[in-house]
VOGU-3710 file (C-alpha; in Angstrom, 3 decimals, decimal comma):
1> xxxxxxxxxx> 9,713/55,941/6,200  6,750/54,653/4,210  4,007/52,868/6,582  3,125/49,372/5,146  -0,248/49,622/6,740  -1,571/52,428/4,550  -0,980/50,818/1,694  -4,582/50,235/0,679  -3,728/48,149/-2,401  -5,443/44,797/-3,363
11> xxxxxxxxxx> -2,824/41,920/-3,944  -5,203/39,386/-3,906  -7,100/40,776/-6,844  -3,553/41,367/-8,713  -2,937/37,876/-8,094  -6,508/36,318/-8,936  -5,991/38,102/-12,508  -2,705/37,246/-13,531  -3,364/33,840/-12,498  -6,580/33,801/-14,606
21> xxxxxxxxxx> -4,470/34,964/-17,302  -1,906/32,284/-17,050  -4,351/29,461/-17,492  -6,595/30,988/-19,948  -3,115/30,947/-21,815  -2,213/27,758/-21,659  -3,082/26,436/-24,816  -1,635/29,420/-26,760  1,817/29,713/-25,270  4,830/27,136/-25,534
31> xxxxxxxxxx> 5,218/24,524/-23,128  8,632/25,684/-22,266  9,885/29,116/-21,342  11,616/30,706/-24,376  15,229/33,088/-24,044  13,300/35,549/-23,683  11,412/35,009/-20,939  14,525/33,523/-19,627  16,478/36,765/-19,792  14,146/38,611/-18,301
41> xxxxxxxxxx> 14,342/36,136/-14,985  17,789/37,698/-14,702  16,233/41,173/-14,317  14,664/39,961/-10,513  18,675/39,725/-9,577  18,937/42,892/-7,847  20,450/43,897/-4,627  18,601/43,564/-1,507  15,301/46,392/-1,591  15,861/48,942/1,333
51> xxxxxxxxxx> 12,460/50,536/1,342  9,108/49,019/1,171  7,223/47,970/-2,694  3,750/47,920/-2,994  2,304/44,594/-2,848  0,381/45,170/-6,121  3,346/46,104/-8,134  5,804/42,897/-6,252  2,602/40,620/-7,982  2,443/42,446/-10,849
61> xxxxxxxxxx> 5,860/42,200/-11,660  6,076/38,347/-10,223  3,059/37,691/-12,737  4,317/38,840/-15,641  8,469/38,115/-15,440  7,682/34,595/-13,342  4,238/33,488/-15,704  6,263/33,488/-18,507  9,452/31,969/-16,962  7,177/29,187/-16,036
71> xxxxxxxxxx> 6,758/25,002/-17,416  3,076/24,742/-18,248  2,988/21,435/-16,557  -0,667/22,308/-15,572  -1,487/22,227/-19,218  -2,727/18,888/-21,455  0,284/18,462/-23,798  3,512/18,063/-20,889  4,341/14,454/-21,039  7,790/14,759/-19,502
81> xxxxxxxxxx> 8,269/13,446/-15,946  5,474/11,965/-13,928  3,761/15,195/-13,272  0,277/16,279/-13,024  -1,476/19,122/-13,640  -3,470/21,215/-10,882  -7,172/20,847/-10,785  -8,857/24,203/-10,364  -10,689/23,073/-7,131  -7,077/21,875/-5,373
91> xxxxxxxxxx> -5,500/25,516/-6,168  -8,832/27,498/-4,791  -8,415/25,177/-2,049  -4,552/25,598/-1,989  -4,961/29,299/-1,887  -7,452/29,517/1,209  -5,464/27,334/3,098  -2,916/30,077/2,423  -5,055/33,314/3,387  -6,016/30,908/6,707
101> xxxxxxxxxx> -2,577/30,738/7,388  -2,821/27,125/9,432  -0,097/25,467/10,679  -0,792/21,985/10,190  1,359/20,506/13,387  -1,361/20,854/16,208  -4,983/20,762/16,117  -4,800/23,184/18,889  -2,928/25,589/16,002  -5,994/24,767/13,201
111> xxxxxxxxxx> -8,829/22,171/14,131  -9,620/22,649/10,610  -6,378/21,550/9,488  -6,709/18,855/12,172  -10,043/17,881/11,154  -9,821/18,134/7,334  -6,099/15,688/7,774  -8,450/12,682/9,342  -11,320/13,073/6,675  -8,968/12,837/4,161
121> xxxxxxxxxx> -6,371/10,487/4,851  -9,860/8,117/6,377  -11,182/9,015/2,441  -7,494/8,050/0,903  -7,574/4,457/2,483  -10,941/4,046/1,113  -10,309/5,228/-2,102  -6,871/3,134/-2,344  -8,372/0,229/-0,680  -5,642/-0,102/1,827
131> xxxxxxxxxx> -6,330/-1,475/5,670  -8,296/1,239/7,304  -6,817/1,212/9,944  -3,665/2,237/9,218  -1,411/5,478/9,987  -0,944/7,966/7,612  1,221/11,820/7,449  0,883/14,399/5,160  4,236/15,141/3,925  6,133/17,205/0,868
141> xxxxxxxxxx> 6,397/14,377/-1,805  6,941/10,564/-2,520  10,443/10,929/-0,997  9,886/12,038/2,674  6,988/9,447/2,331  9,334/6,629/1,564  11,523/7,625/4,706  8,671/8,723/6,564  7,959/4,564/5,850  11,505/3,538/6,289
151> xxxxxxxxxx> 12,121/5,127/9,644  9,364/3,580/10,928  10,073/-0,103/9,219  13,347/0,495/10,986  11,933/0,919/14,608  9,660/-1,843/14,048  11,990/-4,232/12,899  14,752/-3,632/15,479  12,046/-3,331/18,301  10,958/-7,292/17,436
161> xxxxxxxxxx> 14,651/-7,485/18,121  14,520/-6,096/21,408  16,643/-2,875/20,362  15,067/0,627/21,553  16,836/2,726/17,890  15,120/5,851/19,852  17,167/5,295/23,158  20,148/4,380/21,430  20,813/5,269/17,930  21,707/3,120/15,008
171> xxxxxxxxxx> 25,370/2,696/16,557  25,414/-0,804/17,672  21,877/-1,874/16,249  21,470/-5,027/14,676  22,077/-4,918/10,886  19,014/-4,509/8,543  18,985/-5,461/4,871  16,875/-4,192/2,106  16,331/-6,231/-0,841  14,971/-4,008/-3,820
181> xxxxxxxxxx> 14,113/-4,267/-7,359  18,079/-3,154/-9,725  15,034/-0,541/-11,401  13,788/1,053/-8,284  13,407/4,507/-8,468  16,242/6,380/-7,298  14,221/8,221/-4,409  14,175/5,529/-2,610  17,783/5,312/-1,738  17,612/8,302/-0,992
191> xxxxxxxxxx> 15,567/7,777/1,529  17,567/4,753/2,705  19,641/7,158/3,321  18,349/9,553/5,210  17,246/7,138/8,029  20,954/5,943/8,346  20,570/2,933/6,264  23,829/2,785/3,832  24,044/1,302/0,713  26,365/-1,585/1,423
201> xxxxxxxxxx> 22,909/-2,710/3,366  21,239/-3,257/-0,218  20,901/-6,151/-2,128  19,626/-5,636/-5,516  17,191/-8,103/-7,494  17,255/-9,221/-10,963  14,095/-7,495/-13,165  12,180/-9,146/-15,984  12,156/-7,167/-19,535  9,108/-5,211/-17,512
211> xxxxxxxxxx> 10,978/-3,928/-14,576  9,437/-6,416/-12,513  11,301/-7,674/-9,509  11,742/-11,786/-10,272  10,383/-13,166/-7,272  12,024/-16,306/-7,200  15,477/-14,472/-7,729  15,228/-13,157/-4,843  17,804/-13,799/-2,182  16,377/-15,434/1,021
221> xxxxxxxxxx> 14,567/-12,983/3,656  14,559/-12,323/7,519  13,299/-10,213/10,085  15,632/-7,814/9,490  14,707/-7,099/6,060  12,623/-4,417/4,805  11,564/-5,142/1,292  11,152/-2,492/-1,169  8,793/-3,210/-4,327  7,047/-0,776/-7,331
231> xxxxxxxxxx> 3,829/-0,035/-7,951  4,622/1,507/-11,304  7,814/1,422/-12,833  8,917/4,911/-13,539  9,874/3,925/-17,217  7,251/0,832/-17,805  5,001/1,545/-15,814  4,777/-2,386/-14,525  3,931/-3,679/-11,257  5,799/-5,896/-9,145
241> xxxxxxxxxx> 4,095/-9,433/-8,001  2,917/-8,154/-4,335  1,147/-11,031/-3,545  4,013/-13,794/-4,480  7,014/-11,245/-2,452  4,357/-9,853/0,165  3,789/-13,879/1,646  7,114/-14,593/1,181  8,462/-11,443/3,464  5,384/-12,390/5,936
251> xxxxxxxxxx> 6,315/-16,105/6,421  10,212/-14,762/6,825  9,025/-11,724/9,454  10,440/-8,954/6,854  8,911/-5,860/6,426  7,346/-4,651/2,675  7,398/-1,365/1,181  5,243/0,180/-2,309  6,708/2,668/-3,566  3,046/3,663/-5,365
261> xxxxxxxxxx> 4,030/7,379/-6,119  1,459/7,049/-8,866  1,163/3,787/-9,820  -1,008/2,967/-6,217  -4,034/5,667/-7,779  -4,317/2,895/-10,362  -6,698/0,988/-7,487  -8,816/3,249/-7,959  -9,732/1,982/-11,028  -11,994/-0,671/-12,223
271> xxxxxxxxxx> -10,054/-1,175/-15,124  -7,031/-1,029/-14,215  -7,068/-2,721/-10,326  -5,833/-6,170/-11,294  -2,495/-4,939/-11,506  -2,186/-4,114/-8,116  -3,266/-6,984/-6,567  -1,892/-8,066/-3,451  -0,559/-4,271/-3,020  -2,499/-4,292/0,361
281> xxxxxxxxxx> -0,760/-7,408/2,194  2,790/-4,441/2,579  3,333/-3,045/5,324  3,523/-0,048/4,492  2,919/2,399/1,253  3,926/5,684/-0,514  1,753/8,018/-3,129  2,118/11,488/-4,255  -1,171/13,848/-4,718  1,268/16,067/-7,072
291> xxxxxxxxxx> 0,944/13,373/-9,743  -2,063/11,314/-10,838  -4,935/13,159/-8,390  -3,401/16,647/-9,679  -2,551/18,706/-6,715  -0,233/21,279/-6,333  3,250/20,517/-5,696  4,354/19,853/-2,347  1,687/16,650/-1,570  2,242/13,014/-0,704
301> xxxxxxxxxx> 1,142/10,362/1,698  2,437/7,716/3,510  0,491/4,951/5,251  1,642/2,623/7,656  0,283/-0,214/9,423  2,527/-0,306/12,656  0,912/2,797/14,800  3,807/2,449/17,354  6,318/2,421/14,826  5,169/5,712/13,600
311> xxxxxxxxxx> 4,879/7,224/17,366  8,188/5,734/18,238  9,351/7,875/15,043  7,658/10,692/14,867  6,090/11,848/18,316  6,338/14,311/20,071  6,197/15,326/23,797  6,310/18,767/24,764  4,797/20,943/27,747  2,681/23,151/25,042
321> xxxxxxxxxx> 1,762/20,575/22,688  -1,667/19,170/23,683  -2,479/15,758/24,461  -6,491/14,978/24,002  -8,885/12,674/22,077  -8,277/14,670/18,416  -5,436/13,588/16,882  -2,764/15,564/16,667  -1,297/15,960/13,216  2,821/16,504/14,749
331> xxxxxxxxxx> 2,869/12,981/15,649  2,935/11,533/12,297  5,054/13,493/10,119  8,786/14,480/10,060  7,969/18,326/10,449  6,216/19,831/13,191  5,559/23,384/11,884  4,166/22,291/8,643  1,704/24,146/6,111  -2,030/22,439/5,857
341> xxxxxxxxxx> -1,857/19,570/2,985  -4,516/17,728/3,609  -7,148/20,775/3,284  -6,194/20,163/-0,802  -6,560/16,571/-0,580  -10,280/16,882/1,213  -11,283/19,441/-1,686  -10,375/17,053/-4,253  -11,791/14,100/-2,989  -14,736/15,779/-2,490
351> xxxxxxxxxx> -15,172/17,525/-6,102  -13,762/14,766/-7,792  -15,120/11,756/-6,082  -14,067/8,217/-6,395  -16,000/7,826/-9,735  -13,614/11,294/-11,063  -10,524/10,009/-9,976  -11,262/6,849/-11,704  -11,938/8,824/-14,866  -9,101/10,848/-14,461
361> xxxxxxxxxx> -6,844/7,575/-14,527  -8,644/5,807/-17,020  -8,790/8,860/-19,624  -4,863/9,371/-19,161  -4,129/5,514/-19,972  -5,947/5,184/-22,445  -4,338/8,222/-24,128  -1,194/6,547/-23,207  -2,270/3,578/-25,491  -3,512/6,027/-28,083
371> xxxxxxxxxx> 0,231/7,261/-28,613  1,328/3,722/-28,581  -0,651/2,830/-31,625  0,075/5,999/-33,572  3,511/5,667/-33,098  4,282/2,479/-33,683  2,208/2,671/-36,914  4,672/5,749/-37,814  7,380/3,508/-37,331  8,782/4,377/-33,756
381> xxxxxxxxxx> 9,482/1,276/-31,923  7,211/1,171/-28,401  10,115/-0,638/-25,773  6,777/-1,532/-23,210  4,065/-3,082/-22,620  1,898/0,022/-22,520  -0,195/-1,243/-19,286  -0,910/2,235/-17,580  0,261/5,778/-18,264  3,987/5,152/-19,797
391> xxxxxxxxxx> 5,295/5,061/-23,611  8,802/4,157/-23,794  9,721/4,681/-27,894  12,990/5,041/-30,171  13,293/5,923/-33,974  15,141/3,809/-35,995  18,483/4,190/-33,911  19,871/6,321/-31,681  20,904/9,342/-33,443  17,522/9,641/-34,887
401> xxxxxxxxxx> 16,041/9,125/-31,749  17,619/12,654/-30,407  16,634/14,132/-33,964  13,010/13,208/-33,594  13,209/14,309/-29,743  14,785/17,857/-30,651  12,238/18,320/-33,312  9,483/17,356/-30,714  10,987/19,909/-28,057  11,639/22,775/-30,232
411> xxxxxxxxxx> 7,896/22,253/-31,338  7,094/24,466/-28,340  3,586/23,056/-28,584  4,246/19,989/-26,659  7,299/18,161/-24,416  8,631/14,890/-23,023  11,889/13,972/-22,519  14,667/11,389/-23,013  14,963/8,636/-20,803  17,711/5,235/-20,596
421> xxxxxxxxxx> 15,532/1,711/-20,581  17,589/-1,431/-21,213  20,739/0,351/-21,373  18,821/2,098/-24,330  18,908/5,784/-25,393  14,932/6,352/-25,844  12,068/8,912/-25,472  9,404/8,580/-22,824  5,843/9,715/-22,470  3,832/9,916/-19,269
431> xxxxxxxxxx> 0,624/11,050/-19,402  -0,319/12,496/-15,725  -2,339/15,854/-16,548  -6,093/15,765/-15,363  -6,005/18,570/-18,456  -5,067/16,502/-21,389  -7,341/15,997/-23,672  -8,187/13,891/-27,076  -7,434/17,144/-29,271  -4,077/17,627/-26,993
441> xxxxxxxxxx> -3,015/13,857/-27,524  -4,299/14,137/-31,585  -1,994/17,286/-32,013  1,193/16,253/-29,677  0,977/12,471/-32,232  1,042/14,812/-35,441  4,271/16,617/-34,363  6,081/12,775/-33,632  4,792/11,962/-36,448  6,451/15,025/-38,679
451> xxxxxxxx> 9,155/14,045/-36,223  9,903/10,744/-37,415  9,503/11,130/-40,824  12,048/14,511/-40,983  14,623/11,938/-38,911  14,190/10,085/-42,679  14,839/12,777/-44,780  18,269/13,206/-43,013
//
């Protein structure tokens, strides 16, 4: 039997190069996988390996078949989905975290962890302008921060009430509503969901031609209402009026939720602020690191104002688990056992500053804006107000529209994908990546263009 602890090989180099490799490639290779890359992702199918590899040929072999099997989302010319890139400093960071090993639950388990979770999340309320003294988890995406924000709405709404939801369950509780926007994202319900709140409970809103909730459309509130609103409308792009709902749902005792997934990083921006005013009078808030501050995947935040909501929630009392003046990081998040997050969110603030994440959101709208104006003077039609980082665009009808979008795709030099607005077949554009640039934006705009004029030739 081979003995895994001779093998003397360096992985971490293997890994270093090949992932070198990928991102000094990035320009050069399509945006999407091709078939043959594809293909060759059927090759890893293989029964079950009885004896031991070597770890440099498992990375080898995961670097070459999995790099090209890969979206280059990381790259400056994916526009489809809200997705950022990864800065350089968040996947160093990303990666140490991983050779440390931390498990992010206890700051017995990693102080640094521990330690590195308060600086950041203390830097994120800063940054985003929310109360400072709020709560705030760690957790896997927008999502699990919406019910991470809903669970606890729910035990602070029914605990006004005089109903202990911990002690007794949902069975019997009083009934909550939740009054949302008809073009929420569909996350959210989700995450209704998921803390036991069923759809029959929601009542849906009229929108203006924005995606804006209509404020005085709104059916009348309580104290058992949680309120759901959008800081960026995942087609538009458009705000909802925070300040006109948020003192409505105070004077009636409801409870407000953002959804600011990435449309909350936009307070981080001189130039673009004003559209989120009033976003700090909610409750409570949601915003992913994964899109517009360009960390890895697996990265959001919630933030909460109600401290004993969130304990009532999420924390946890066990003989092991220590109980001191640090804060302990299991107490605020669905998971207990969970990897170190925040340790990516600390390296970014700190390379990027507020000043680079400003930039970063700044640069990306006003590419946004730069697409806007060469398409429409190509002919597209541009379906919104282009007021962040979304371009919402049709040909001359529909079947053009999937002609132009084909051509674009099959470019393999840029993507973005199809999207319904209005009950409309059209094309959307988000630009998210931290590694888009002017000469990305001035290429992707050519290929529309030769997009929109082949659509006339047919």
């Amino acid at each position: 039997m081979t003995d895994l602890a001779k093998d003397t090989s360096d992985p971490f180099q293997t890994a270093y190069k090949a992932a070198r490799q990928y991102m000094s490639s990035l320009d050069e290779r399509s945006v999407m996988p091709d078939e043959v890359a594809l293909r060759a992702l059927k090759g890893l199918h293989e029964p079950l390996p009885q004896m031991p590899s070597l770890d440099v040929s498992v990375i080898e072999q995961l670097g070459k078949v999995g790099g090209a099997a890969t979206v280059a989302t990381t790259g400056g010319r994916f526009f489809g989905f809200v997705v950022g890139g990864a800065l350089p400093v968040s996947i160093a960071a990303s990666w140490l975290a991983s050779s440390w090993d931390q498990n992010a639950g206890s700051w017995l388990l990693s102080p640094v962890a521990g330690e590195l979770e308060v600086i950041a999340g203390q830097w994120l309320l800063e940054i985003l302008d929310l109360p400072r003294d709020s709560a705030f988890g760690f957790v896997t995406g927008a999502t699990m921060a919406t019910y991470s924000s809903i669970a606890s709405a729910r035990s602070s709404l029914l605990n006004r009430k005089g109903y202990d939801v911990k002690q007794k369950g949902l069975t019997g509780a009083p009934r909550l509503r939740v009054v949302m926007s008809e073009e929420i994202h569909p996350t959210n319900t989700a995450a209704l969901g998921y803390a036991g709140i069923g759809l029959d409970q929601i009542e849906y809103c009229p929108v203006d031609a924005q995606g804006r909730i209509i404020p005085n459309k709104m059916p009348e509130l309580d104290d058992l209402t949680i309120v759901m609103l959008q800081a960026g409308n995942i087609n538009s792009g458009s705000f909802d009026d925070f300040k006109t709902v948020c003192r409505k749902a105070r004077a009636a005792g409801a409870w407000v939720h953002v959804d600011g997934a990435f449309g909350l990083w936009a307070r981080v921006s001189a130039e673009k602020k004003y559209l989120t005013e009033g976003v700090e009078l909610a409750d409570s808030w949601s915003v992913d690191g994964h899109k517009w501050l360009n960390l890895p995947q697996d990265s959001a935040v919630y933030v909460c104002r109600d401290h004993a909501a969130v304990h009532d929630v999420f924390g946890v009392s066990a003989t092991y688990l220590m109980k001191d003046e640090n804060r302990q990081p299991n107490n605020f998040t669905p998971e207990l056992s969970r990897r170190a997050r925040g340790i990516e969110y600390w390296a970014a603030f700190k390379s990027l500053g507020a000043s680079g994440i400003a930039s970063i959101v700044e640069r990306t709208c006003g590419y946004a804006r730069k697409f806007s104006d060469g398409l429409e003077s190509a002919g597209y039609k541009i379906l919104n107000d282009v007021v962040l980082n979304q371009v919402v665009f049709i040909a001359d009808d529909e079947e053009n529209s999937r002609r132009a979008l084909k051509y674009i795709q099959d470019s393999g030099r840029m993507w973005l994908g199809p999207t319904t607005w209005k009950d409309q077949y059209a094309m959307r554009i988000s630009v998210s990546s931290a590694a888009t640039t002017k000469a990305d934006v001035e290429e992707s705009l050519a290929i529309m263009l030769d997009a929109y004029n082949i659509t006339k030739l047919n």
